[in-house]
TIZA-535361 format. One record per residue (C-alpha): residue in one letter; x, y, z. Coordinates in steps of 0.5 Angstrom, whole numbers, padded with zeros to 4 digits, always signed. Example, Ala and Ser with C-alpha at 12.3 -4.5 7.8 and 13.67 -1.06 7.14 Angstrom:
<rs>
a+0025-0009+0016s+0027-0002+0014
</rs>
This chain:
<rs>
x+0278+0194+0215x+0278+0186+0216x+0271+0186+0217x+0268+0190+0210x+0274+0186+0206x+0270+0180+0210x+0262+0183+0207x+0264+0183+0200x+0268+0191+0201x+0264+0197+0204x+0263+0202+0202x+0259+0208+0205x+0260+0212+0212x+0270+0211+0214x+0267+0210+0221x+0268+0204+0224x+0263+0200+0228x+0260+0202+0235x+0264+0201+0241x+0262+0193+0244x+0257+0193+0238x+0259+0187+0232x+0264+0188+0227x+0262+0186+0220x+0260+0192+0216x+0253+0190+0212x+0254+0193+0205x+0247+0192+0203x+0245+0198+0209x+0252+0202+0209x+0253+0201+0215x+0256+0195+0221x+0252+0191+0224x+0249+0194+0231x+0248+0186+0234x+0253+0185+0241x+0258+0179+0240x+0259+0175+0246x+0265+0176+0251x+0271+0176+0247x+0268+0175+0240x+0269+0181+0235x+0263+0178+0231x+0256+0177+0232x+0253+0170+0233x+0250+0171+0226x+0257+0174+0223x+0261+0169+0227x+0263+0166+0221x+0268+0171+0220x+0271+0170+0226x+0277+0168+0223x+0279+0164+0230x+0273+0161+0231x+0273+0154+0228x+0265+0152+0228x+0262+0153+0221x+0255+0157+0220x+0250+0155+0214x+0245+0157+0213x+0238+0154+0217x+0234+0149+0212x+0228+0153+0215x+0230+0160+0212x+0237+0160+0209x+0236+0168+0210x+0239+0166+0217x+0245+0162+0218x+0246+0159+0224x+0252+0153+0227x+0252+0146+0224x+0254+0143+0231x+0247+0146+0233x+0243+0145+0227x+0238+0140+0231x+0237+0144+0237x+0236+0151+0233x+0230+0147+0228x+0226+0145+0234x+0225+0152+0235x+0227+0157+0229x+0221+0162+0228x+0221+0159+0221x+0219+0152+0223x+0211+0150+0222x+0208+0151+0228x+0201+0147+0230x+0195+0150+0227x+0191+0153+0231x+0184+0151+0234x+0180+0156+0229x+0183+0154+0222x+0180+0151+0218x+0181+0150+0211x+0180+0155+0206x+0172+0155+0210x+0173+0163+0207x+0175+0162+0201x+0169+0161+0196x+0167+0155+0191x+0172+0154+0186x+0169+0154+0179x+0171+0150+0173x+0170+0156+0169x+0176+0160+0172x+0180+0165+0168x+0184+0162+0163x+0192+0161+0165x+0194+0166+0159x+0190+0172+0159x+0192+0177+0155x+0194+0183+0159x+0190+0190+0158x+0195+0193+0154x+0195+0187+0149x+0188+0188+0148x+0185+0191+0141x+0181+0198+0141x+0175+0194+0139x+0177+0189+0145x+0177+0194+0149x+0171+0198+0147x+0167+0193+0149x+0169+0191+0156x+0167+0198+0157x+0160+0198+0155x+0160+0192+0158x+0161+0196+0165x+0157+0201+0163x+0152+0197+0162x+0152+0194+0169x+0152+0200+0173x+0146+0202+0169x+0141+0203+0176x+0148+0204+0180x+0148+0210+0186x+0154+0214+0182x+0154+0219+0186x+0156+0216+0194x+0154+0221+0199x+0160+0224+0203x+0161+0221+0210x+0166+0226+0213x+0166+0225+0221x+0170+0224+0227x+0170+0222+0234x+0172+0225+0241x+0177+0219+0242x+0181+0222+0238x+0181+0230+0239x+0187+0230+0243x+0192+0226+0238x+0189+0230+0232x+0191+0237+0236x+0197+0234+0238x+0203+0238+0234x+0208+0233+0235x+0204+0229+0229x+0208+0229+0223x+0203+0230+0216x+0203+0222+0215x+0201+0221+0221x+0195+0226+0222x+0192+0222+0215x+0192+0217+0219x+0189+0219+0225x+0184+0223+0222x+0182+0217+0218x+0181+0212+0224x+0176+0218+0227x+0172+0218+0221x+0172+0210+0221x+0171+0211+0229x+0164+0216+0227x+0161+0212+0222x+0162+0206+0227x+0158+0211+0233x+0153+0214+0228x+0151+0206+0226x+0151+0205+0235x+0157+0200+0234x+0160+0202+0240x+0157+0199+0245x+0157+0194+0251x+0158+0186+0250x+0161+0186+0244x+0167+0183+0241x+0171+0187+0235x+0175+0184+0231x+0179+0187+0226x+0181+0185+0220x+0188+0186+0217x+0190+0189+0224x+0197+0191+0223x+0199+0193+0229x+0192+0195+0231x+0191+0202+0232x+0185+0202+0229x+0182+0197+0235x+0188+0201+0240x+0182+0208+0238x+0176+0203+0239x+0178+0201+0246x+0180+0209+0248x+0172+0211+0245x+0169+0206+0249x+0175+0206+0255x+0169+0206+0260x+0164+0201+0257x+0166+0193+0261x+0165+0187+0258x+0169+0189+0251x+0173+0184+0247x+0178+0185+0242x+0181+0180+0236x+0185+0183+0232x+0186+0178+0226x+0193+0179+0222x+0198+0173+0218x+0204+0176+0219x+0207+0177+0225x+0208+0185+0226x+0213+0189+0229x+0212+0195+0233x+0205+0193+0235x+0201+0198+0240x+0198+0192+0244x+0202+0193+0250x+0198+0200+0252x+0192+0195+0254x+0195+0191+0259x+0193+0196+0265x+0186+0196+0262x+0180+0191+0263x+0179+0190+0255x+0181+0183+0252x+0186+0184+0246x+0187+0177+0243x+0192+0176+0237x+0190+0172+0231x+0196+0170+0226x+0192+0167+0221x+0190+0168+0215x+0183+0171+0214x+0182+0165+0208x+0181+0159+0214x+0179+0163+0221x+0172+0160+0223x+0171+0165+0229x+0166+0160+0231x+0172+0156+0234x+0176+0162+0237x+0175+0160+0245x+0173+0167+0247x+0167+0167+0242x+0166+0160+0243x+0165+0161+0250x+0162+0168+0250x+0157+0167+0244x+0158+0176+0244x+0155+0180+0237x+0161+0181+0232x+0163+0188+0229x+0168+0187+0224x+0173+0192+0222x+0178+0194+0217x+0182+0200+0215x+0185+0199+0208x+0183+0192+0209x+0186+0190+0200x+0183+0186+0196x+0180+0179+0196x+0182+0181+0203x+0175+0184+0204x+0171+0178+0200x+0174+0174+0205x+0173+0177+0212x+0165+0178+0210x+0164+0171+0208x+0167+0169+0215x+0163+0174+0219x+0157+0173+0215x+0157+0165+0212x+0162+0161+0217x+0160+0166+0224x+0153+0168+0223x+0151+0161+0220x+0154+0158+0226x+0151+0162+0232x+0144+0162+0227x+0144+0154+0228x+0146+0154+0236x+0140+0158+0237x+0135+0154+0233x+0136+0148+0237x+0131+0145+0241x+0129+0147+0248x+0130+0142+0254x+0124+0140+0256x+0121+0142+0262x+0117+0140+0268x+0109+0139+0267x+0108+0142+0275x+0102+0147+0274x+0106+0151+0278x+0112+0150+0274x+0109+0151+0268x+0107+0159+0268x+0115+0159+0270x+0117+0155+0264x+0113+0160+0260x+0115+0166+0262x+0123+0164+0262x+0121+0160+0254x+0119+0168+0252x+0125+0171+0255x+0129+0166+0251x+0126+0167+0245x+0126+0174+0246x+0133+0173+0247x+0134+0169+0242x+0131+0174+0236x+0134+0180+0240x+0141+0176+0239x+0145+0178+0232x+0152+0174+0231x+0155+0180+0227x+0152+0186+0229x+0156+0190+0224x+0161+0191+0218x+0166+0198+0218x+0171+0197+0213x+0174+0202+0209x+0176+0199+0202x+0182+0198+0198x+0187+0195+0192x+0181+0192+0188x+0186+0191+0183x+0188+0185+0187x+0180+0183+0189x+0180+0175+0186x+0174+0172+0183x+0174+0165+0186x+0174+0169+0194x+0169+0174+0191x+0163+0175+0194x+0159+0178+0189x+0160+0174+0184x+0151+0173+0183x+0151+0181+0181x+0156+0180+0175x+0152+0173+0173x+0145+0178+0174x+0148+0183+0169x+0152+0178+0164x+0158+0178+0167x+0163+0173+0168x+0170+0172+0171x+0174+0174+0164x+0170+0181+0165x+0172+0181+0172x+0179+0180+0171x+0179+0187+0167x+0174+0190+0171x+0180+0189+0176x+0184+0191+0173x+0182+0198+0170x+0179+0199+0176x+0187+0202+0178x+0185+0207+0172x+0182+0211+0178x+0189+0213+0180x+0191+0215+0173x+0195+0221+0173x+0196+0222+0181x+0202+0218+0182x+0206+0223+0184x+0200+0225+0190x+0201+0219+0192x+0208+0219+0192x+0209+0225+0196x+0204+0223+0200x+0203+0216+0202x+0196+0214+0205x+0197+0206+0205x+0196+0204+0213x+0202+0200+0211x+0207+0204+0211x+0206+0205+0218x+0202+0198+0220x+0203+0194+0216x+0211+0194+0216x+0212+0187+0212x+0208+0191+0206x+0212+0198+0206x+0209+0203+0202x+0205+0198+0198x+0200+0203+0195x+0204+0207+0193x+0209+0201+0188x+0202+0199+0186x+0200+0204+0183x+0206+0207+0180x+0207+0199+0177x+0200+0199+0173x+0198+0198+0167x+0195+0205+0168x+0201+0210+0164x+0202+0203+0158x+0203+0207+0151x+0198+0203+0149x+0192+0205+0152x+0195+0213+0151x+0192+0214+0144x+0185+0210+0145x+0183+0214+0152x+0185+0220+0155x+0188+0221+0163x+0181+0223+0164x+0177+0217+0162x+0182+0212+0165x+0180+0215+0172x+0173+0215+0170x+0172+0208+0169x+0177+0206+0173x+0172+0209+0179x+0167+0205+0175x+0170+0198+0175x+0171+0199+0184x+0164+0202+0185x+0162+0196+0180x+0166+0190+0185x+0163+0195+0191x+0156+0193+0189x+0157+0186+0189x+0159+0186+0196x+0153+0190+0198x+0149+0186+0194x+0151+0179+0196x+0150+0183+0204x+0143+0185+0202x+0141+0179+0201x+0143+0176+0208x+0139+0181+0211x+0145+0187+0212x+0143+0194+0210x+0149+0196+0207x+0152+0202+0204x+0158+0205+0201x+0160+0212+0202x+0166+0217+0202x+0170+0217+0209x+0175+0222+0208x+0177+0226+0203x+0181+0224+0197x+0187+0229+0199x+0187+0225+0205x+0186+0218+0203x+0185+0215+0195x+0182+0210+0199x+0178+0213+0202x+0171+0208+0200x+0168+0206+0207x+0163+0199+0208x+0158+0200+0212x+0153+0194+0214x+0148+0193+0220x+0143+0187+0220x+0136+0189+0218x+0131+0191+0223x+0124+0187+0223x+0117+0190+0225
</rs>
């Protein structure tokens, strides 16, 4: 009882804490705390304020007042609270990913779409069909799947959340097979890698394939992680916690030793998030790797003898050089245009090229959650977010975003009706889709969009394909 009048009062379970375990009762989570207090103490390290015997006082660390920690060994703990600011790593670099900021910026008091009047908002909609104008509406459907994953997809145990996303991940795995992107003397690095299942099922597809590497790039630092499955393997798996916004995978030592072709990787990679990765894959990698090669050659001898040789290894290196492409392929499945941001976009000429700005941008992602419109309880009753078991610091992130747009707003109800929310709101994901495949086009990517799964699996359920143009 001293221990929940300690917590604020408890309600919730009568039972008392577990045997050896701390005796404070966590009234946010009904329950006691499950952390083992030292020899002696009744209290954990965190709830040792509560020890009423106890004379050393606890505050809350500077760092991250969500902890405390004893006031008499403040110093020693801020030397290494995980809240500290650790050094940066070799391969940050300031915002290198993230896009020319324009003095034309979305102005600080846009109005929202609900606020916007019929004519207002007629407007913006001819706008949008103007620019899909010419536009391939209809993505063709690109259902596949990869042996890799056969056993785990028959494997009852498996509840529904977790079959959705095994059956994404083969599809994603199909596609990638179909591109021939699974293949030796790689280095797969996927964006937004959570726990990392996606490169765990590459790695089983090509577990008898040598010299493959894998950077899984993620900000936040995972629990739950699948990594330690590849120790007994000769893959390499390396961790990047960094913002995908300042990565330059040119300086990351395995790539900068290696010189591998890249295949960037997502699943369910949100918004700008994806604008991100390409310019980092294409711009700051590819270009980086391009400019290596076109450096001049050693010279050679003038020996007669010699010189046959030299022209033959010149040949082979130029072969080498033109065979060489630093970003073999793109695969990532697409998500959350609504939180797509017009400074990191990369398809910002499309929009100018159809007379489009950052204002109609900023609506286009918006509506662009219309999509989902009236299918709120779908996504409720079934979560198809790689979040709610990747991304454990984004729990459920799909399914609250959805229910919090501005898709049900009363405003809108008398002026469009569920079904052409849902139709514009594909409109505007497919427009923002295109400037991505525009601006891969014109670095010489064959790019494509296509529907990777079904809608019942997956709202999300867009994949991005792209592979260097082939030359004759």
């Amino acid at each position: 009882m001293a221990a929940r009048e300690a917590a604020g009062g408890g309600s919730g379970s009568g039972a008392g804490p577990l045997p050896g375990r701390c005796a404070f009762f966590v009234r946010r989570k009904r329950r006691f705390c499950k952390m083992l207090p030292a020899p002696g103490r009744r209290f954990c390290g965190e709830h040792g304020q509560q020890e009423k015997e106890n004379d050393r006082k606890r505050i809350p660390c500077p760092l991250d007042p969500k902890h405390t920690v004893y006031e008499d060994q403040l110093q020693k703990h801020l030397k290494k609270c995980n809240s500290r600011e650790k050094p940066k790593p070799v391969y940050f670099v300031q915002d290198i990913n993230a896009g020319v900021k324009e003095v034309a910026e979305i102005p600080a008091n846009q109005v929202t779409l609900s606020s916007l009047s019929k004519e207002e908002l007629e407007n913006l909609i001819i706008k949008l069909k103007k620019a899909s104008n010419g536009l391939e509406l209809d993505l063709k459907e690109q259902v596949l799947s990869h042996q890799a994953l056969e056993e785990a997809l028959n494997d009852p145990k498996n509840g529904d959340s977790a079959f959705k996303h095994l059956k994404q991940q083969a599809s994603i795995l199909g596609n990638m097979e179909k591109l021939h992107l699974l293949g030796p003397g790689r280095c797969f690095v996927e964006f937004g890698a959570g726990r990392g299942k996606l490169s765990h099922w590459v790695d089983v597809a090509l577990q008898d394939i040598e010299n493959i590497q894998f950077l899984l790039v993620e900000r936040a630092t995972t629990r739950f992680k699948v990594d330690g499955k590849h120790k007994k393997r000769d893959s390499i798996f390396e961790r990047l916690q960094v913002d995908i916004q300042h990565l330059c995978l040119n300086k990351v030592p395995i790539l900068e030793k290696e010189k591998l072709p890249v295949v960037g990787i997502g699943k369910h990679l949100c918004g700008a998030a994806t604008d991100l990765a390409l310019r980092c894959l294409v711009e700051s990698y590819a270009t980086c790797c391009n400019e290596e090669n076109e450096e001049p050659a050693p010279k050679r001898s003038k020996n007669k003898a010699e010189g046959a040789s030299n022209s033959l290894n010149d040949d082979d290196n130029e072969r080498n050089k033109e065979d060489f492409k630093p970003v073999a392929g793109i695969v990532i499945a697409l998500c959350c245009h609504h939180k797509c941001d017009w400074t990191h976009y990369v398809g910002r000429e499309f929009f100018r090229s159809v007379g489009l700005g950052p204002v109609e941008f900023h609506y286009f992602q918006r509506m662009s959650s219309w999509a989902t419109c009236g299918m709120r309880r779908t996504v409720t009753k079934a979560s198809t977010n790689e979040e709610s078991e990747d991304h454990t610091s984004n729990t459920e992130e799909h399914d609250q975003t959805y229910s919090k747009t501005e898709t049900g707003s009363d405003a809108l109800q008398g002026l469009l009706t569920v079904e052409e929310r849902k139709e514009i709101g594909s409109l505007c994901k497919l427009v923002i889709d295109h400037g991505r495949i525009r601006y891969l086009q014109r670095r010489g990517y064959k790019a494509a969009l296509q529907y990777y799964t079904d809608s019942s699996v997956s709202l999300e359920n867009v994949l991005l394909t792209a592979v260097p143009e082939t030359t004759t």
